[in-house]
C-alpha positions as CSV (number, residue, x, y, z in Angstrom):
1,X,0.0,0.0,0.0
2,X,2.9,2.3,0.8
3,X,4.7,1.9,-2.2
4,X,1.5,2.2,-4.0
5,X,0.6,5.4,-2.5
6,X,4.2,6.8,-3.3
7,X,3.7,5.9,-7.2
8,X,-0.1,7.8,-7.1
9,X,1.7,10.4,-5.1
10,X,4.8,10.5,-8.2
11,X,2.2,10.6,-11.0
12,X,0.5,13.2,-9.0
13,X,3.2,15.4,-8.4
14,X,4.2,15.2,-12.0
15,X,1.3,15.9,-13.5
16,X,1.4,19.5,-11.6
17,X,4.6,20.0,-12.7
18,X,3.3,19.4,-16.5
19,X,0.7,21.6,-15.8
20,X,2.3,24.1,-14.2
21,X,5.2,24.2,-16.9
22,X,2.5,24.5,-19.6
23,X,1.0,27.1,-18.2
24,X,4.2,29.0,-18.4
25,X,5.0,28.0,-21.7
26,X,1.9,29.6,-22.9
27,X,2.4,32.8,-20.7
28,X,5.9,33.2,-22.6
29,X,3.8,32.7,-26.0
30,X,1.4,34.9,-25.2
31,X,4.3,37.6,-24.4
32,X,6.5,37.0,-27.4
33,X,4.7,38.6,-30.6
34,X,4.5,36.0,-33.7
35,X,7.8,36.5,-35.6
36,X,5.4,36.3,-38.9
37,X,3.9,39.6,-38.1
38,X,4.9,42.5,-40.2
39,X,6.2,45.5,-38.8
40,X,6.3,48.8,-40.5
41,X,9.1,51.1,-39.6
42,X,8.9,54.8,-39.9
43,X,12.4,56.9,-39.6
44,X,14.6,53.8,-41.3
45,X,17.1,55.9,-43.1
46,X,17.3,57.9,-39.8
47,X,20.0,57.8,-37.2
48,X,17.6,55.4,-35.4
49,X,16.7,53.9,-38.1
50,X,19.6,51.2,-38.5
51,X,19.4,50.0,-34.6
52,X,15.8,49.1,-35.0
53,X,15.8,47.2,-38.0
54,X,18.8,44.9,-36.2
55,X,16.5,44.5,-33.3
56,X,13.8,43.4,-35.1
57,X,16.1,40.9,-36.9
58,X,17.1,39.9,-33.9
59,X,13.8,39.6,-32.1
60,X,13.2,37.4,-35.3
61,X,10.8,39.7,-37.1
62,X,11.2,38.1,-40.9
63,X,8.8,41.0,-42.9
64,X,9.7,44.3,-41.9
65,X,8.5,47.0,-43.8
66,X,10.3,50.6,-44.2
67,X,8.3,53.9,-45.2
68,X,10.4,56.0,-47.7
69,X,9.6,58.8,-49.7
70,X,12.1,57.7,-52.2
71,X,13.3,54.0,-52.6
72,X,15.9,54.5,-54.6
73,X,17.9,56.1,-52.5
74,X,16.7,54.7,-49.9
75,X,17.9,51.2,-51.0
76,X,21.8,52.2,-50.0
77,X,20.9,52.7,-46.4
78,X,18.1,50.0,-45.7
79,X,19.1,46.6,-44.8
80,X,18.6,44.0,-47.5
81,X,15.6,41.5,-46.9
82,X,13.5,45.0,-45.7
83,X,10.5,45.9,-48.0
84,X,10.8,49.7,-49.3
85,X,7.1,51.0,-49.3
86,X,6.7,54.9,-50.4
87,X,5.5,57.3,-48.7
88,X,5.5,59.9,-46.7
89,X,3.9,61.1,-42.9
90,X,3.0,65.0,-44.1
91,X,1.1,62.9,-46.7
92,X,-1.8,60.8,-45.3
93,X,-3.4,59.8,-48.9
94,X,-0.1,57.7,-49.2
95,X,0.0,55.7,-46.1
96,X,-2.6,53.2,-46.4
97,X,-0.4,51.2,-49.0
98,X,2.0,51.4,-46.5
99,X,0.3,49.9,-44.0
100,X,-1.8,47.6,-45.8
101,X,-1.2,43.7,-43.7
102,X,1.0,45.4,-41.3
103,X,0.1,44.5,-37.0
104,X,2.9,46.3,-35.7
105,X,4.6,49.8,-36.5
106,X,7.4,51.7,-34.7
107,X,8.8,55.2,-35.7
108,X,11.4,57.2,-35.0
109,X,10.1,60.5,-36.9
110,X,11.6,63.2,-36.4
111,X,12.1,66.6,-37.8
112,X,14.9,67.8,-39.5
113,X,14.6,71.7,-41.3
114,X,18.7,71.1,-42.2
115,X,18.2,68.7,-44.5
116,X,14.6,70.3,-45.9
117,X,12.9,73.0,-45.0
118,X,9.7,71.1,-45.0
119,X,10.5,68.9,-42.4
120,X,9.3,71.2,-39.5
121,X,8.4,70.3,-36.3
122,X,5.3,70.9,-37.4
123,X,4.5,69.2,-39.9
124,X,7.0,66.1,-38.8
125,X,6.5,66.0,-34.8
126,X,2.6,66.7,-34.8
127,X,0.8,66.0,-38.0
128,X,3.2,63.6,-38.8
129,X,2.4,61.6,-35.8
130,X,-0.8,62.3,-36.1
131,X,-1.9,61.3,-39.7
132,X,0.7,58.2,-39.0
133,X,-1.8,57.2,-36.0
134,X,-5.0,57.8,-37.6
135,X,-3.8,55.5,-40.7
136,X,-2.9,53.0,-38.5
137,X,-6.1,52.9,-36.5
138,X,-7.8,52.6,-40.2
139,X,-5.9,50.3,-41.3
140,X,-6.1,48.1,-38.0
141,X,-2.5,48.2,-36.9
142,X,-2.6,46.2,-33.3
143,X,0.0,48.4,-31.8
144,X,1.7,51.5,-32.8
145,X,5.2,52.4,-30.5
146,X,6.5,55.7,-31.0
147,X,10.1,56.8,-30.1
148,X,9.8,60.6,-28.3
149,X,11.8,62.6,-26.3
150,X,12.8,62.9,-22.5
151,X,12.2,66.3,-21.4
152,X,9.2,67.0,-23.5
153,X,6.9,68.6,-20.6
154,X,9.2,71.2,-20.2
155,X,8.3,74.6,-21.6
156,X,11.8,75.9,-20.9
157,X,13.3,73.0,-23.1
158,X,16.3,74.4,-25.2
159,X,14.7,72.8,-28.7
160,X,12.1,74.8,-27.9
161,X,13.8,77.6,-28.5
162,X,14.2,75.8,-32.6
163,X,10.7,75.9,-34.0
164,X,9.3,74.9,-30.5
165,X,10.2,71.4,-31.3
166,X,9.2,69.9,-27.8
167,X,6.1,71.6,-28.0
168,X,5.3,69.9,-31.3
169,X,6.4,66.6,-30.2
170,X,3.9,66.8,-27.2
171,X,0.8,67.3,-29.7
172,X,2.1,64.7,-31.8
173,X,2.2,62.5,-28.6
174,X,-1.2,64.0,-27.9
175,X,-2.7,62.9,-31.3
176,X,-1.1,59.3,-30.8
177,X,-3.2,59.1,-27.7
178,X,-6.3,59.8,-28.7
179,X,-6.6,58.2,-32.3
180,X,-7.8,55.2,-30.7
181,X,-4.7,52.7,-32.3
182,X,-2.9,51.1,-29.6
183,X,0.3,52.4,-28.5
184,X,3.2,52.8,-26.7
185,X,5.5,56.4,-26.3
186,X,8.9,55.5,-25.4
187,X,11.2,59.1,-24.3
188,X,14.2,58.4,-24.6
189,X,17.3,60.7,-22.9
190,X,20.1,62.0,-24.7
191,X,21.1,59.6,-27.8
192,X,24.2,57.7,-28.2
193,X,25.5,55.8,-31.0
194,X,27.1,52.6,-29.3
195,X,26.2,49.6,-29.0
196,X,23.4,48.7,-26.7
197,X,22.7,45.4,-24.3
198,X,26.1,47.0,-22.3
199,X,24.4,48.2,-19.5
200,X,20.6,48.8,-17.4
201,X,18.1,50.4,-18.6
202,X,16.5,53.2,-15.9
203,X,12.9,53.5,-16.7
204,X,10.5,56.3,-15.0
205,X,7.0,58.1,-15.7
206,X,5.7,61.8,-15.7
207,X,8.8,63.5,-17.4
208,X,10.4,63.3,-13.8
209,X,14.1,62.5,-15.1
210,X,15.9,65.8,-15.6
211,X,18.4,64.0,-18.1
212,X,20.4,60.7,-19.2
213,X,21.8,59.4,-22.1
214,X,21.0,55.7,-23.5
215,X,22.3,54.4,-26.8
216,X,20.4,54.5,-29.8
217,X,20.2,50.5,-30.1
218,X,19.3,50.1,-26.4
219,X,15.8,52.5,-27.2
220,X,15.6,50.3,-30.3
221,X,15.4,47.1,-28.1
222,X,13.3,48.3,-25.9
223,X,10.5,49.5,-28.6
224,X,11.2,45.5,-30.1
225,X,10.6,44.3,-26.6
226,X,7.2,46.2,-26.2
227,X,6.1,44.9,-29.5
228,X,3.0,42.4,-28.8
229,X,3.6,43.1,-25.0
230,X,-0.1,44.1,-23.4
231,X,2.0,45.3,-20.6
232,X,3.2,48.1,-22.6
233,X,0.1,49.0,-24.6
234,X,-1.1,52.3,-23.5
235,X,1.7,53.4,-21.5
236,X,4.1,56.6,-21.8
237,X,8.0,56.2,-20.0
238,X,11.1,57.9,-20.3
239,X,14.4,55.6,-20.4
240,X,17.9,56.0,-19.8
241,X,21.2,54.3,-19.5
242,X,21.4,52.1,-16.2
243,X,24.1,50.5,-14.1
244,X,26.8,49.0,-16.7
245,X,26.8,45.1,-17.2
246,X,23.1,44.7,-15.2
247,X,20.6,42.6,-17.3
248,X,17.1,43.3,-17.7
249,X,13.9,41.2,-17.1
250,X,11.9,42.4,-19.9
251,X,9.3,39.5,-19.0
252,X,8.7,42.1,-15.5
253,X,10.3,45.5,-17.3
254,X,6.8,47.1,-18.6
255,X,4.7,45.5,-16.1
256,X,4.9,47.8,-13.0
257,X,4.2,51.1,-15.3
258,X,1.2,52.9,-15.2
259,X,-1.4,53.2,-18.3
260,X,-1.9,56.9,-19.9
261,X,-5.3,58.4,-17.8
């Protein structure tokens, strides 16, 4: 009887153990985005634009998808294997080709008046953002992650003082937030261009950091990370560099943070 107790007992205890570890597995799957989504990146041929594309190689993202105005040029400066789709955000007729099968978009817009005129805070930073958002709410996007700025609350900020660019970036977060698409504002500190995995990453709420620095590719794995995440869906946080050689647990790393009101 004893040994016969011990063997129900075994299979007993093993069975939980299944259970259990299936129930973890399909918490993981649930928190990992399907690699065979496609992902539209806005800001590609930026400065950001090359760290986010090898993150979402590396997160194993297959069909990613680059908005361009031109492609031609834009071929030299775009990793091979990423789609080329035209477009352009101060243009909302032309988006909806863009972002026709794609679940997942992340942009790193941003204004730029050296290179054109055109580009203005204005009509990059706000509208921009905003026609980006309410093309992606149309065309049913599941989650839209935009790359901001740290120090955008501030009135006194010293891009403000260039076509109010802080001020613009705010209203473009602003329209992001209430076109209804699901998203995710990521304000990065001052941006560096070395590698990133090196060190922490320092994340708070409310525009409360008063600087920091963090490397280009580290903001880049951190809008990958937040990609299929419900934790991170409908939540605005500023990041910066952490201690050097710590690890983060991005299964916990959005969780804590508080939704947008």
């Amino acid at each position: 009887p004893a040994l016969a107790l011990a063997l129900v007992l075994a299979r007993a205890l093993a069975l939980a153990l299944a259970a259990i570890a299936t129930v973890s597995h399909a918490a993981d799957t649930k928190m990992s985005p399907p690699t065979t989504a496609t992902v539209l990146v806005v800001g590609a041929t930026g400065r950001s634009g090359p760290g986010l594309l090898e993150a979402l190689r590396a997160g194993g993202y297959t069909r990613v998808r680059a908005l361009v105005r031109d492609p031609a040029s834009a071929r030299a400066k775009v990793a091979a294997g990423v789609e080329l789709a035209q477009g352009d955000v101060r243009d909302p007729a032309s988006l909806a080709k863009a972002l026709d099968g794609v679940q997942y978009v992340v942009s790193a817009l941003g204004s730029n008046t050296f290179n054109d005129p055109a580009n203005s805070p204005e009509k990059v930073d706000y509208e921009g953002v905003r026609n980006l958002a309410v093309a992606a709410k149309a065309a049913g996007v599941k989650q839209y992650v935009q790359i901001s700025s740290l120090g955008i609350t501030n009135p006194n900020h010293p891009l403000n003082r260039f076509g109010k660019v802080m001020e613009w970036k705010l209203k473009g977060e602003n329209a992001l937030r209430t076109s209804g698409v699901p998203y995710t504002i990521v304000r990065p500190g001052g941006l560096g261009d070395g590698p990133g995995g090196k060190v922490g990453i320092r994340v708070a709420q409310g525009d409360t950091l008063a600087s920091g620095q963090i490397q280009r590719a580290d903001v880049a794995i951190v809008c990958v990370q937040a990609l299929g995440n419900p934790d991170a869906v409908g939540k605005t946080f500023e990041i910066v560099a952490g201690e050097p050689g710590a690890s983060v647990d991005w299964a916990a790393f959005f969780k804590p943070l508080k939704r947008d009101p």
